[in-house]
N, C-alpha and C positions, 0 to 999 in steps of 0.2 A: 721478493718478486714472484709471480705465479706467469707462470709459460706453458702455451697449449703447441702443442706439435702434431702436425696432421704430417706426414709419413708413408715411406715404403713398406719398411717389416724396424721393428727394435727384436723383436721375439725371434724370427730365426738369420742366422748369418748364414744359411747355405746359399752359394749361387750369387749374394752379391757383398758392398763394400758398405753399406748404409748401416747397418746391425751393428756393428762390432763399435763404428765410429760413435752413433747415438747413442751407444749404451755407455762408451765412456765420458760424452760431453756430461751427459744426464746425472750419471751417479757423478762428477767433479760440481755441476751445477750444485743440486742436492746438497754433497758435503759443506758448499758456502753457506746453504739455507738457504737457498730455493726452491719452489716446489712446482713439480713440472706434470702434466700432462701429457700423453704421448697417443694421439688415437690413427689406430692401425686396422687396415680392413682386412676380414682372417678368410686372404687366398687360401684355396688348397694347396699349392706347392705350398707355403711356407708354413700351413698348419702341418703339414706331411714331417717336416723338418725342422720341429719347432725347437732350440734349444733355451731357450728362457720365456719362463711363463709367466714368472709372476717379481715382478722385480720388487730390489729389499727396499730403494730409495727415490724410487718414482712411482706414478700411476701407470701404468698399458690397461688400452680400455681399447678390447679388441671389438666388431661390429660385424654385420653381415651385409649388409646394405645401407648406403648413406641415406634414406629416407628415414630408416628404424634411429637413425642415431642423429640426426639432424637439430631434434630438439636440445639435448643431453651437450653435442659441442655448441651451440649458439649462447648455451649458461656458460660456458667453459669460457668462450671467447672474451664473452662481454665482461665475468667475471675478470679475465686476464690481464697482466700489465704488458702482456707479449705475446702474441699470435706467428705462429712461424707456420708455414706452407712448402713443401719440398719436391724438386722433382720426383717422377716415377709414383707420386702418392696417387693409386687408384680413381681417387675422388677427389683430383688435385684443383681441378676448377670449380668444382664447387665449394670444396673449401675453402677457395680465393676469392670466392662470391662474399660466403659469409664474415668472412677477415677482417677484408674491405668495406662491410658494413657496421663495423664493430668500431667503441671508440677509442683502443688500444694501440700500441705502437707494431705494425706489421711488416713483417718479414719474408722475404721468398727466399731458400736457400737452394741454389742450384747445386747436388753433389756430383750434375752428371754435365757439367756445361758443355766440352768439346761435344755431345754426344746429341743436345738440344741447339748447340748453331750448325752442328753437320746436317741435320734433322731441316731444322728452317732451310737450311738450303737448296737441299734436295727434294721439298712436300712443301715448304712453305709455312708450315707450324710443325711445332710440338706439340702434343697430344696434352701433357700438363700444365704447360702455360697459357695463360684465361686468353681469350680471342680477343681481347683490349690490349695484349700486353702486361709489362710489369710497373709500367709509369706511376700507378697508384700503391706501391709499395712504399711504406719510409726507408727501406733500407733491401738490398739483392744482394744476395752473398754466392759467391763463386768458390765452389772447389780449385779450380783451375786458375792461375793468375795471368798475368802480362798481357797480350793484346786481345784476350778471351774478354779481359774485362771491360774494352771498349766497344766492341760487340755487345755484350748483351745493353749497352745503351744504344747503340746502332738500332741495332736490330729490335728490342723489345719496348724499347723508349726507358728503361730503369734511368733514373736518375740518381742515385746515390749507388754505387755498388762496390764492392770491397771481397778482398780475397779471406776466404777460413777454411786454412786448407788442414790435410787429413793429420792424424794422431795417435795416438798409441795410448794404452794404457799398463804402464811399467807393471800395476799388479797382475797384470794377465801374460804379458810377454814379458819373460824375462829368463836368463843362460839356466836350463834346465839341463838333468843330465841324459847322455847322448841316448838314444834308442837305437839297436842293431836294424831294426826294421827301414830305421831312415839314414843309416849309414852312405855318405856318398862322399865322393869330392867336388861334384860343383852339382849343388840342387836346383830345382824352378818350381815354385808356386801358382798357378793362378789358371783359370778356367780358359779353352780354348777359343781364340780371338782370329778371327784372319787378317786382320788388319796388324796382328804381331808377329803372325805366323814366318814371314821372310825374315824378321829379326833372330826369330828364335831359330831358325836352322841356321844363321849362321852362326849368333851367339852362344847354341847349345848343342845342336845339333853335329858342325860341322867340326870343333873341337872334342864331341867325342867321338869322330870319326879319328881322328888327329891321335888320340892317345888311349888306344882302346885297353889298354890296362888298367884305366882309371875309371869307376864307378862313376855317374852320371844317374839323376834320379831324378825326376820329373813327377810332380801329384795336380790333381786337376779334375774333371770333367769335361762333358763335351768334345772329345779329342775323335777321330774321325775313324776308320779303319785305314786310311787310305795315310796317314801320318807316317812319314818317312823312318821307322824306331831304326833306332841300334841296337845292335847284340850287345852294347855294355850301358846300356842305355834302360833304368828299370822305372816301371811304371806304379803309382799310384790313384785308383779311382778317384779317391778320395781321401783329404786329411781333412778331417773331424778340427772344426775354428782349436777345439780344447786342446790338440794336439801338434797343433803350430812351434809351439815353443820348443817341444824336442823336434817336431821335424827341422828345423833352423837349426838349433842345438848340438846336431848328429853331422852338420852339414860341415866340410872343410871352408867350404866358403857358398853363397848363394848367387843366384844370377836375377838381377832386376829387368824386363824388360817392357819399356810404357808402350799403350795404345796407340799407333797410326795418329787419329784423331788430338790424340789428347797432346803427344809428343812436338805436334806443330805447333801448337801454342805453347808452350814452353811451360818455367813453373807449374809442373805438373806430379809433385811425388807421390805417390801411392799408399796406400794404407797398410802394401804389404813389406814396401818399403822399410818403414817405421817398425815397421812389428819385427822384422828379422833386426834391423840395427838392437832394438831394445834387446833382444838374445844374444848381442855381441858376436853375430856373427860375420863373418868380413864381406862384403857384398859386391860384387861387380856390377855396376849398369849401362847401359846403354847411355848415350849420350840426349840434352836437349836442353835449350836454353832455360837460365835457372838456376840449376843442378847445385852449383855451387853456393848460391842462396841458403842449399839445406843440410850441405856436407861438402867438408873441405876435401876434393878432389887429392888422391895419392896420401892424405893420412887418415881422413875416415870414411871413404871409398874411394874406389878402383871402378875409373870408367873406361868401358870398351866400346870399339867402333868397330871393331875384326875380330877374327876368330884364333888371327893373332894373339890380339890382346889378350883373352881370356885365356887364351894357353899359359903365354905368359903370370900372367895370373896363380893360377893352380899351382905353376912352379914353382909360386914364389917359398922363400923357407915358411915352416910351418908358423915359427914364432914372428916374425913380422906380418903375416895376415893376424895373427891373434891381437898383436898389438893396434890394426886396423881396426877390427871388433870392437876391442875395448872402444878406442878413441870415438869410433862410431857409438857407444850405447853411452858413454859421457855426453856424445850432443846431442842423443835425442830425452836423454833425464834433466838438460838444461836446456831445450830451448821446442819439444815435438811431442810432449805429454797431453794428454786430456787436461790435464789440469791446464796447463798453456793453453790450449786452444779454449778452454771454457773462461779465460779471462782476457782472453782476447774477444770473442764474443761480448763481453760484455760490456768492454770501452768501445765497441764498435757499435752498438747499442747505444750507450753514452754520449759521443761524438754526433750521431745521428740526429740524436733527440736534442 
C-alpha cells in the first residue's frame, strides 16, 4: 500500500505530540511493507529544532510554500492507495482540496480533536478543517475518544469516524539507567498549559509543599515567572524527546496530568503517558473517564484526585511501585505499541472501505 501524509512536523518533536507519534506509526507501517510519504512544510520553529532529517524507512519531503510543492503531492496522491490530512498541518485545507479530488481512499486524522471542537465553539471553525467540513472523508480519525467522537459528526458532518489513539514506541522508550541529573521522587513532563495548571498545583505542587524532604522535579517549557516553584521543587528547561527514557527512568514514580479540554471528554491518554509506562516507571494520574480502558487502576496505575492521593503514593514501599511499573510496561508492550496502533489503522481502513 503507498500512503501520502500531509502533517504538522515528523522532523522535529520539540514543542508538540505529533513527531514522536508519526514517526512510530511510519517506521511500524514500513516494517509491514508499506511505503509512506510524509509532506511536511519547513516552519522555522521546527527547522530551529529539527531532530530527524532524513528517515531510514519512510520519505519526509519537506517544502517551503504549497504552491512550489503542489505539483510533486498531486503525483503523490493520485499515485496513492491512501491520502491522510492531519490537524495543525499548515496547508491543511489545501491538502483536503486535493485529497478530495484524488481517487484514493481519504483520511482526516484529528491528533488534536478536544482542541478543534473547543476552537468551533468559541470562533466557529478551525483553521484546519476545509470550510465544507469533513463529510467528504471515507474515514476521521480521533485522537481523543468517547463522546468527542459524536461531535466531530455533529459538528463537522464526518460520517465514519473512529478513535486511533496515541502510542509508544518500545525501541525508543524503554527502563534505561537512572541519570543523577533527573533524580526525583515524583517527576512531571510536559510543556506549560493553563488549562492544567490548577491540576498541577495541586497534583505537584501542593504535595511538595507537604514533604519538603522529597525531590520534586518538573521539565517543560513555556512555564511563566510568575509559577508558584518550591525550594524542593527543581526545574528543567528542557528534556531533549532522546532523553525521556532516563528522565522517567531516574523518576521514583512520575505524575500524569491531561488537558482541561481534552479530560472532559474522556478517553483521552497521552503520548506521554505511554512513553513513561514503556520505561516501567510507576505513574500517578489524574483521573477521567476511560482511564481504565488503558490501564488497570491500583496495579498498573495510581490514580489521584488530591494531593492526598499522591502523597500517599510516594509513600508507598519502594518495591510495590516497581511492581506497578513493571505491570504498567507489560500492558503497554501488549496492547499501546506503534506497532498496535499501525494495525489498527489498518483494519480501520479495511472496515471503512
Amino acid at each position: 500500500m503507498k500512503l501520502v501524509i500531509f502533517g504538522l512536523t515528523v522532523s522535529s518533536s520539540w514543542g508538540n505530540g505529533h513527531a514522536t507519534l508519526w514517526r512510530g506509526l511510519c517506521n511500524a507501517l514500513a516494517r509491514q511493507g508499506h511505503e509512506i510519504t510524509f509532506f511536511e512544510k519547513d516552519m522555522p520553529y521546527y527547522a530551529n529544532h529539527r531532530d530527524l532529517k532524513q528517515p531510514e524507512l519512510f520519505a519526509l519531503h519537506l517544502y517551503s510554500f504549497w504552491e512550489d510543492v503542489r505539483g510533486i503531492a498531486k503525483t503523490a496522491v493520485v499515485e496513492s492507495d491512501v491520502a491522510v490530512v492531519t490537524s495543525y498541518c499548515p496547508d491543511a485545507r489545501s491538502a483536503s482540496d486535493l485529497v478530495l479530488n484524488s481517487p484514493g481512499f481519504k483520511v482526516f486524522y484529528d491528533l488534536d480533536t478536544a482542541v478543534t471542537i473547543e476552537s468551533y465553539r468559541l470562533r466557529g471553525s478551525a483553521d484546519y478543517i476545509p470550510s465544507y467540513g469533513l463529510s467528504d472523508f471515507d474515514l476521521v480519525l480521533s485522537y481523543v475518544g468517547g463522546r468527542a467522537l459524536e461531535e466531530l459528526g455533529e459538528l463537522f458532518g464526518a460520517k465514519r469516524v473512529a478513535p486511533l489513539y496515541g502510542s509508544v514506541d518500545p525501541a525508543v522508550h524503554r527502563p534505561v539507567a537512572p541519570s543523577s541529573s533527573y533524580d526525583s521522587d515524583l517527576s512531571y513532563l510536559g510543556t506549560y498549559a493553563a488549562d492544567r495548571q490548577t491540576a498541577l498545583e495541586e497534583l505537584f505542587l501542593e504535595p511538595a509543599n507537604r514533604l519538603p524532604e522529597r525531590k520534586f522535579l518538573l521539565g517543560g517549557t513555556q512555564y511563566p515567572e510568575s509559577f508558584p516553584w518550591n525550594k524542593n521543587v527543581w526545574f528543567v528547561w528542557h528534556v531533549p524527546p532522546p532523553e525521556h527514557p532516563a528522565f522517567y527512568s531516574s523518576s521514583k514514580a512520575t505524575l500524569n496530568v491531561t488537558r482541561g479540554a481534552m479530560a472532559s471528554f474522556g478517553y483521552c491518554p497521552s503520548g506521554r503517558l505511554f512513553e513513561a509506562a514503556a520505561c516501567a516507571t510507576p505513574v500517578v494520574s489524574d483521573s477521567w473517564e476511560g482511564l481504565s480502558e488503558f490501564f488497570e487502576p491500583g496495579r498498573e496505575i495510581l490514580v489521584a484526585s488530591s494531593a492526598d492521593d499522591v502523597v500517599a503514593a510516594i509513600e508507598r514501599d519502594r518495591e510495590e511501585l516497581l511492581t506497578i511499573g513493571r505491570a504498567a510496561r507489560e500492558r503497554v508492550l501488549g496492547a499501546h505499541t506503534s506497532e498496535h496502533r499501525s494495525r489498527e489503522f489498518l483494519n480501520l481502513l479495511g472496515a471503512a472501505a
